[in-house]
N, CA and C of each residue as an Amber inpcrd file, in Angstrom:
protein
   372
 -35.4840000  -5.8720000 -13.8950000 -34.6720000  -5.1370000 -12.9420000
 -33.2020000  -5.4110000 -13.2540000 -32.4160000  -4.1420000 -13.4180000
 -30.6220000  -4.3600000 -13.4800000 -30.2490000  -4.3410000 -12.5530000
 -29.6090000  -5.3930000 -11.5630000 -28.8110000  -5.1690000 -10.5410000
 -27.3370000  -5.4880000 -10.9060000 -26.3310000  -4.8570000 -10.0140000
 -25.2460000  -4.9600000  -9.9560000 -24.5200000  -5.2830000  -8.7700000
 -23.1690000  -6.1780000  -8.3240000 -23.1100000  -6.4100000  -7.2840000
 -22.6400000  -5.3440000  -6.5330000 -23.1320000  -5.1360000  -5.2130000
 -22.2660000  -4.1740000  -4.7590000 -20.1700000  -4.1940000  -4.6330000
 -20.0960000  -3.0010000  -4.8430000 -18.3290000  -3.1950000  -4.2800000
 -17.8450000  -2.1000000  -3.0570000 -18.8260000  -1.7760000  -2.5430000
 -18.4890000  -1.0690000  -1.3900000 -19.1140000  -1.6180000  -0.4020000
 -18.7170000  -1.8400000   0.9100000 -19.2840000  -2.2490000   2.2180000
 -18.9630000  -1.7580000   3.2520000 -19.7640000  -1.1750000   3.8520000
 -19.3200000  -0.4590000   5.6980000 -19.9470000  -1.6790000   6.6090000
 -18.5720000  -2.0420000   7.1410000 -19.1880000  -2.9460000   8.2580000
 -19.5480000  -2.1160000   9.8660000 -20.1880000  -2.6580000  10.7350000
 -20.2960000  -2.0930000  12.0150000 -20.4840000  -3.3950000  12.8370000
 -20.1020000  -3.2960000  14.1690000 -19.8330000  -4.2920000  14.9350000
 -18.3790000  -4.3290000  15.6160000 -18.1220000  -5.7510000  15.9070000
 -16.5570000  -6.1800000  16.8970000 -15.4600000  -5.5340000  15.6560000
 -15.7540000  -5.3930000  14.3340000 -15.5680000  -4.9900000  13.2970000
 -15.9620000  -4.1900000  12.8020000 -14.9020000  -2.7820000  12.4920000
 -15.7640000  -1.7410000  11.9260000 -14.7750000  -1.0140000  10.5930000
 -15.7300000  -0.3660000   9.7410000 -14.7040000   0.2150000   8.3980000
 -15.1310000   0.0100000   6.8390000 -14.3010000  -0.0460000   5.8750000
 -14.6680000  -0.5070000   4.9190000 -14.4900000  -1.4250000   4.1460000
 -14.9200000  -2.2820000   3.0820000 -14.0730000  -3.1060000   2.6430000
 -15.0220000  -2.4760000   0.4620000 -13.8350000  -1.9890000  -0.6850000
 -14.2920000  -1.7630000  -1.4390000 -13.7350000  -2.6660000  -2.3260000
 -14.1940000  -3.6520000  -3.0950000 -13.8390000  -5.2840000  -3.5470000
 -12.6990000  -4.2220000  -4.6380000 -12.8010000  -3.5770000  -4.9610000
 -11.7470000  -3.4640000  -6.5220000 -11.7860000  -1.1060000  -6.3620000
 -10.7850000  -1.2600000  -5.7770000  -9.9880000   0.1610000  -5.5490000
  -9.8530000   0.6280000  -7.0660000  -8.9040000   1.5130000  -6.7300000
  -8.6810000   2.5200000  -8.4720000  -7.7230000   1.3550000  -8.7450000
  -6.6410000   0.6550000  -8.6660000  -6.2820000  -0.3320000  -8.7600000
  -6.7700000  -1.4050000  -9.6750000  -7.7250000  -1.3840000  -9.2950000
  -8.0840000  -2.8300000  -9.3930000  -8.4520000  -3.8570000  -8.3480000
  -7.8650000  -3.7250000  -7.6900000  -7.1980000  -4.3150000  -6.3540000
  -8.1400000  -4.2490000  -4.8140000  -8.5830000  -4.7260000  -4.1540000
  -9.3910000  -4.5450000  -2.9910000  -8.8390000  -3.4130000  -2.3300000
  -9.6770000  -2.8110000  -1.4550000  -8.9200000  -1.6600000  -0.6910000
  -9.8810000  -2.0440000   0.7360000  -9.3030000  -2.7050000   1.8140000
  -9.2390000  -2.6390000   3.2420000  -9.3020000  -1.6500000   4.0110000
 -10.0060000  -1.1330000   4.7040000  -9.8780000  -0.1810000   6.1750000
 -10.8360000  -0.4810000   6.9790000 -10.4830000  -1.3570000   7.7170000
 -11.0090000  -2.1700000   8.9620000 -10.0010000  -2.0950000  10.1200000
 -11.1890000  -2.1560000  11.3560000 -10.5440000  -2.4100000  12.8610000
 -11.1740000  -3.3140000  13.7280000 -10.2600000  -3.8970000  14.3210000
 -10.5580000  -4.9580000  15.4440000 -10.9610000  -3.7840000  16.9100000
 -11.9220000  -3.4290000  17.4240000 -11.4790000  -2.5520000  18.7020000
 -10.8950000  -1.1880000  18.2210000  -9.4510000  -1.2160000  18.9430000
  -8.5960000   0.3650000  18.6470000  -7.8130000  -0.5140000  17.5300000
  -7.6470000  -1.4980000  17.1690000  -6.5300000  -1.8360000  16.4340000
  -6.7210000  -2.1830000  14.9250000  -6.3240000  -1.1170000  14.0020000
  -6.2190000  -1.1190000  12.5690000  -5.5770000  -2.9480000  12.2810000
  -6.4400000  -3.2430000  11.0240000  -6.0640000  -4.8110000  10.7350000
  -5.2490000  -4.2530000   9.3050000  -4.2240000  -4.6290000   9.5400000
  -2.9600000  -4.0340000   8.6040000  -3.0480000  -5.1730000   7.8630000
  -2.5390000  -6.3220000   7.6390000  -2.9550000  -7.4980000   6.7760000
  -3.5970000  -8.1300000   6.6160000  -5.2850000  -7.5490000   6.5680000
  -6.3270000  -8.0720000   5.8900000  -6.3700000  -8.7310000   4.5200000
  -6.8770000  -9.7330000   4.4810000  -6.9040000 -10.0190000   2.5800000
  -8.1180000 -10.4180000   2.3830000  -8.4270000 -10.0570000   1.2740000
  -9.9780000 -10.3780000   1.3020000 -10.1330000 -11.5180000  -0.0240000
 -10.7910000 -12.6050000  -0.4190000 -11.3130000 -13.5760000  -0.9820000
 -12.4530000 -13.8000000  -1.1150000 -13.0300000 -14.5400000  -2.3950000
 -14.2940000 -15.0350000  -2.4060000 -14.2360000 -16.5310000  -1.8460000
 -15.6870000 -16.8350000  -1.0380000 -15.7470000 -17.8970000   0.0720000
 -17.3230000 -18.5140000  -0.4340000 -17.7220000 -19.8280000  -0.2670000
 -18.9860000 -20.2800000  -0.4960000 -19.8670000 -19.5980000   0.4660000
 -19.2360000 -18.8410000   1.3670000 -20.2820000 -18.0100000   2.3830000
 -20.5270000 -16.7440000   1.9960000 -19.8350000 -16.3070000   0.9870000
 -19.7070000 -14.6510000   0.6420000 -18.4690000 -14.3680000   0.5570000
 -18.1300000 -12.9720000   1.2140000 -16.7200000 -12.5970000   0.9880000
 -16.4470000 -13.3580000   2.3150000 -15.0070000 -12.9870000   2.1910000
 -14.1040000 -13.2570000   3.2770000 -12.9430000 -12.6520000   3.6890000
 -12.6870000 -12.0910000   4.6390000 -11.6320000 -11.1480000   5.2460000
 -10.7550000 -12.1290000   6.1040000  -9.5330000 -12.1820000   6.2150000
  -8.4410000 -12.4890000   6.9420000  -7.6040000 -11.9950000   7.3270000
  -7.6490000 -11.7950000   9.1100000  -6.4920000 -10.9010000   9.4410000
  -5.8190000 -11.5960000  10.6560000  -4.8160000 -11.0180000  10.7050000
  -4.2490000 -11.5530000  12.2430000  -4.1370000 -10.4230000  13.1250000
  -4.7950000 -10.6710000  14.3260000  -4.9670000  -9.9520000  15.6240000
  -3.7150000 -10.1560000  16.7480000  -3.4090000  -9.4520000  17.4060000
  -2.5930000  -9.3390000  18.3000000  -2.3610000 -10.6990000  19.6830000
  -1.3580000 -11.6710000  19.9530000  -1.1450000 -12.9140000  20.3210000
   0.1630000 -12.7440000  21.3520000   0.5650000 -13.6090000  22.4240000
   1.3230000 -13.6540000  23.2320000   2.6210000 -14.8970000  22.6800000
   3.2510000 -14.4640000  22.2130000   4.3990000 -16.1310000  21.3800000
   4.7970000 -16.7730000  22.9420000   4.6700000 -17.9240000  22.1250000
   4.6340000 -19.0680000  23.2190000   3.4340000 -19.2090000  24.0960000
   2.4440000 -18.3900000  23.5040000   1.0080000 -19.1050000  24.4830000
  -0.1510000 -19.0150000  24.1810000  -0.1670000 -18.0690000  22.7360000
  -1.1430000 -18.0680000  21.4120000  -1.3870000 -17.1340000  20.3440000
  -1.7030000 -18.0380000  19.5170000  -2.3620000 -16.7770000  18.5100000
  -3.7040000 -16.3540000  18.5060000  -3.8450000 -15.2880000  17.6140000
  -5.0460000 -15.1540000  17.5230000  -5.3620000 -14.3310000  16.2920000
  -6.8250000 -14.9410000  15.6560000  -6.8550000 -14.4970000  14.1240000
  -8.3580000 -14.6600000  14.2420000  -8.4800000 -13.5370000  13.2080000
  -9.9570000 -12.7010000  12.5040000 -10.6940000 -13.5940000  11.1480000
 -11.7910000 -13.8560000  10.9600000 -12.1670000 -13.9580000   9.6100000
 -13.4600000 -13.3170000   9.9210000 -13.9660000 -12.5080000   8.8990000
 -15.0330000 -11.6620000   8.9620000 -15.2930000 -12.5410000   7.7100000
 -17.1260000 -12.8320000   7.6910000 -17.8460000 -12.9890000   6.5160000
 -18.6720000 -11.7850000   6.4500000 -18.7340000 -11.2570000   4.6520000
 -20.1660000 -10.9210000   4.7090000 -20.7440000 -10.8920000   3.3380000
 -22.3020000 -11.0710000   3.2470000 -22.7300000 -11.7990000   2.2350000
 -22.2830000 -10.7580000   0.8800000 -22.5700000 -11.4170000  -0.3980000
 -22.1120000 -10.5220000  -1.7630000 -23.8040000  -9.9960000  -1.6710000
 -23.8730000  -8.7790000  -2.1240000 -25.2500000  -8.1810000  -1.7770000
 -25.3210000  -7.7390000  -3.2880000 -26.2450000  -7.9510000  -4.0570000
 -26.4350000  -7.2740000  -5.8020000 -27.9240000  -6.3210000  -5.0880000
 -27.8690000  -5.0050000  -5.8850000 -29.1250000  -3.9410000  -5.8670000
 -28.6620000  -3.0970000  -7.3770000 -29.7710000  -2.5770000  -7.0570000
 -30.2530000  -1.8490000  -8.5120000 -29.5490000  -0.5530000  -8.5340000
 -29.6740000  -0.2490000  -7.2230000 -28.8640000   1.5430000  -6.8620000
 -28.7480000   1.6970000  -5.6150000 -29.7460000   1.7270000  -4.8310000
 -29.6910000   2.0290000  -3.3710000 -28.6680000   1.1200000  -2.7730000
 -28.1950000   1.8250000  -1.4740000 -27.9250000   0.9570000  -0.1920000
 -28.3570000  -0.3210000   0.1390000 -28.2380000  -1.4950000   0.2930000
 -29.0170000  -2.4220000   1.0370000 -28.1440000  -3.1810000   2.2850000
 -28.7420000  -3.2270000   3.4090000 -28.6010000  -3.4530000   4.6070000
 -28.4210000  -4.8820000   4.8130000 -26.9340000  -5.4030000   5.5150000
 -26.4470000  -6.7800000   5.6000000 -26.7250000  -7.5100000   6.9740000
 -26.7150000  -8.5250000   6.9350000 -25.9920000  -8.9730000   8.3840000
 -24.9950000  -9.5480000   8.0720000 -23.8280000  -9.9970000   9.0320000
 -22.7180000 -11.1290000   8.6760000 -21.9080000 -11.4710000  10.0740000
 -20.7650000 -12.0680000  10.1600000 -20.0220000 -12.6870000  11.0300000
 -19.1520000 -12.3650000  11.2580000 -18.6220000 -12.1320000  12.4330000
 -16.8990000 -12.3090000  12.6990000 -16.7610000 -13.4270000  13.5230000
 -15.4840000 -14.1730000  13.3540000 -14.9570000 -14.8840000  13.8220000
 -13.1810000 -14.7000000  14.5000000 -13.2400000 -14.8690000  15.8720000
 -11.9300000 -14.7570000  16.4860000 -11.9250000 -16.2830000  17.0420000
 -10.2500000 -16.6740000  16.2320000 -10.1170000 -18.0460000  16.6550000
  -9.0310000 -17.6540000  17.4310000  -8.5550000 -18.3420000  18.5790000
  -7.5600000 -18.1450000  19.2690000  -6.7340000 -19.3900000  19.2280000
  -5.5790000 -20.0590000  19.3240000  -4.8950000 -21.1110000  18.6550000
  -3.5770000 -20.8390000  19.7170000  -3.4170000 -22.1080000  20.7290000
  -2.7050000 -22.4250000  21.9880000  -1.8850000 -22.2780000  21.5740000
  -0.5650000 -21.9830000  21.5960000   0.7220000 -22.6700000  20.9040000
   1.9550000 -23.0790000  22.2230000   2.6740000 -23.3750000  21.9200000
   3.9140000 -24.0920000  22.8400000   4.9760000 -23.9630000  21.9370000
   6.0120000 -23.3660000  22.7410000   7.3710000 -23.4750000  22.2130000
   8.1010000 -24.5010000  21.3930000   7.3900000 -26.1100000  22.4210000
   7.7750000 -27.3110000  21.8080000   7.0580000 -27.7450000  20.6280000
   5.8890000 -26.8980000  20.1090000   5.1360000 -27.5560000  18.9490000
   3.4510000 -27.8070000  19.6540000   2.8640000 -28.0580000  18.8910000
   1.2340000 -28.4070000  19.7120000   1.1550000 -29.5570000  20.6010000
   1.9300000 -30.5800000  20.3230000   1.6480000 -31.5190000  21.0770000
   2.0590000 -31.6270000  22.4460000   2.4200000 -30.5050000  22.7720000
   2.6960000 -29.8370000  24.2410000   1.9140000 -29.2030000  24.8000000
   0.6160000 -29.1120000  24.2020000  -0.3820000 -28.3030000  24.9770000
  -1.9880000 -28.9100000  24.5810000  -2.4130000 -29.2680000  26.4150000
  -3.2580000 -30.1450000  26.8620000  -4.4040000 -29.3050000  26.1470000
  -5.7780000 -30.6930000  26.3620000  -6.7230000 -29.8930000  25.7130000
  -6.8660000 -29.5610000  24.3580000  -8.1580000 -28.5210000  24.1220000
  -8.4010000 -28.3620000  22.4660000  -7.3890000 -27.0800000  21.9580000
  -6.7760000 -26.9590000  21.1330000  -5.7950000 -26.2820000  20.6710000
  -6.6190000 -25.0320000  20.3250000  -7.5560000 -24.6560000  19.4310000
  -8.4320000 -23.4610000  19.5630000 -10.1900000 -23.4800000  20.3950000
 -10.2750000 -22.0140000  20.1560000 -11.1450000 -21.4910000  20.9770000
 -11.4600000 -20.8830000  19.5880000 -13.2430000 -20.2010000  19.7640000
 -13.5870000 -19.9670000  18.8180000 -15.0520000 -18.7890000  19.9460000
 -15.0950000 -17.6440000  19.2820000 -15.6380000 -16.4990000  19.5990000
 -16.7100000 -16.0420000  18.1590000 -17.5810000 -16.1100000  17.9490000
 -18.6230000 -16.0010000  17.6280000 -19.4950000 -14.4500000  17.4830000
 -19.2540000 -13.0560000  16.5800000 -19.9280000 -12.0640000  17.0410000
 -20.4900000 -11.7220000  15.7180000 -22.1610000 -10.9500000  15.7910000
 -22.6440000 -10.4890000  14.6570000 -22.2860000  -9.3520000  14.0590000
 -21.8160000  -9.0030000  13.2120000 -21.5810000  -8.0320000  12.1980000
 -22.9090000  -7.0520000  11.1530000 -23.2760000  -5.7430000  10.8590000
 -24.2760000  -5.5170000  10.2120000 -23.2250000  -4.5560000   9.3570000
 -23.9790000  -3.7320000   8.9910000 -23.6470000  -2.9610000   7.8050000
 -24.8290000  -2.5800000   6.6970000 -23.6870000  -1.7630000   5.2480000
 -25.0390000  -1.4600000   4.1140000 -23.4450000  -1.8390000   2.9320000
 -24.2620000  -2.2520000   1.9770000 -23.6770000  -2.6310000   0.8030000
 -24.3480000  -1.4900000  -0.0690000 -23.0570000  -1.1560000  -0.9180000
 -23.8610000  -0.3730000  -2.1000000 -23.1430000  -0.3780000  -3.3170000
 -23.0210000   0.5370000  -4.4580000 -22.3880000   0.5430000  -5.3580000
 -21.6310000   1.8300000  -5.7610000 -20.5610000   1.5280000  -5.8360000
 -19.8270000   2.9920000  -5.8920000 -18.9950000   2.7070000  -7.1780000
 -19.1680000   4.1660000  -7.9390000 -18.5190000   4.1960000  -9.7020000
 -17.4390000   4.8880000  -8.9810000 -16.5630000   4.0300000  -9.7710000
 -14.8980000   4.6580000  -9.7770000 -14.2680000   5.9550000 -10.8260000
């Protein structure tokens, strides 16, 4: 059997869109959303978990941030579609004007949601 890895992925979930590892470019090509909100500085990396997406989500200065990492696994097939599961992660991260050590308690929070999708292979 020849498989190849996939480079196209539609995620669905808290996360939805595409992620295609290597554009006409070369280069990854991103179109993902949090909710209503397009993730404009996504970057995507290879991770011992699979891929990995990094974005930053929308935060209040002076009382937190808050940031995205989507996993999802590297999927190899022969031709067809094949069907994923994976992760998102929203960490939320306290902050204080004066620095962290101004704010009681655990500094992040951590949100936990499943992600699915189909991996496939798309010729450029």
């Amino acid at each position: 059997m020849d498989l190849t890895v996939a480079n196209h992925y539609v995620v669905n979930g808290i996360v939805t869109g595409t992620i295609d590892t290597a554009g006409i470019t070369g280069n990854p090509v991103l179109s993902l959303r949090f909710g209503d909100d397009e993730l404009r500085d996504a970057r995507l990396s290879d991770a011992v978990a699979g891929l990995r997406v990094i974005a930053s989500l929308a935060g209040v200065p002076d009382l937190f941030e808050r940031h995205l990492t989507l996993f999802v696994p590297v999927v190899n097939t022969a031709s067809e579609t094949v069907p994923f599961v994976g992760l998102a992660m929203v960490t939320t991260t306290r902050t204080s004007i004066g620095g962290p050590r101004l704010v009681d308690g655990p500094l992040q929070r951590y949100e936990i949601h499943p992600v699915g999708g189909i991996a496939s292979v798309m010729e450029s």
